[in-house]
C-alpha positions in Angstrom: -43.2 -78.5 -30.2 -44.3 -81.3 -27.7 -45.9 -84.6 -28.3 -49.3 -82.9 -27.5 -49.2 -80.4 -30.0 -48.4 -82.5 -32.3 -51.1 -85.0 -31.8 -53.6 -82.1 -31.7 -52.3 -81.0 -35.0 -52.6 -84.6 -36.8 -56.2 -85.0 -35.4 -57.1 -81.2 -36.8 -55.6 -81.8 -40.1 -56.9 -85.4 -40.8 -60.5 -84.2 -41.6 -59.1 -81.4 -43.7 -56.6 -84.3 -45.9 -59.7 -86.1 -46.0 -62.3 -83.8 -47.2 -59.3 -82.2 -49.7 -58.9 -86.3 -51.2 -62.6 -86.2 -51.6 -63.0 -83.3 -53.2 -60.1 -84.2 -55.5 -61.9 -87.4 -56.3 -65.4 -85.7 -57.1 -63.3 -83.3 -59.2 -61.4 -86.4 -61.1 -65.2 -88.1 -61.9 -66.1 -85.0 -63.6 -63.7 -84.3 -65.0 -63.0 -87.9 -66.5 -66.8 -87.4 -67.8 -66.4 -84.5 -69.5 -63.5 -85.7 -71.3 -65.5 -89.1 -72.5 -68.7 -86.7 -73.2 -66.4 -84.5 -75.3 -64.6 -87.1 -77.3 -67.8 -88.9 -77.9 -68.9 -85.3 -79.2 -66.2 -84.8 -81.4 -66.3 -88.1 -83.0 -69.5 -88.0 -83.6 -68.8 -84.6 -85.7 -66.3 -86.0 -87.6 -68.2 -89.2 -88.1 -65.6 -91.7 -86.4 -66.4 -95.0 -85.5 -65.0 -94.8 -81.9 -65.9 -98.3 -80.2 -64.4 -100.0 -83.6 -61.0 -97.9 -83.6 -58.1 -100.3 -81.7 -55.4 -98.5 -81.1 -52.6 -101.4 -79.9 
């Protein structure tokens, strides 16, 4: 493979690394919310005091 091809390839693949990170990121966010929304959830069911708990 020569220099050129090479270069071509980097620049084609860049955007597709980039919009793959990003979607990873979005996905993390969610993710990371739903897992907050359903331990808040769950505490609240069994009536735990989540902010006060301290786990050291």
């Amino acid at each position: 493979m020569t220099d050129d091809n090479r270069h071509h390839d980097t620049i084609r693949r860049n955007p597709l690394l980039e919009a793959a990170r990003e979607e990873m990121v979005k996905f993390e966010r969610r993710e990371n919310q739903f897992r907050k929304k359903d331990r808040e959830e769950r505490a609240a069911e069994l009536h735990l005091p989540l902010n006060e708990i301290k786990v050291h």
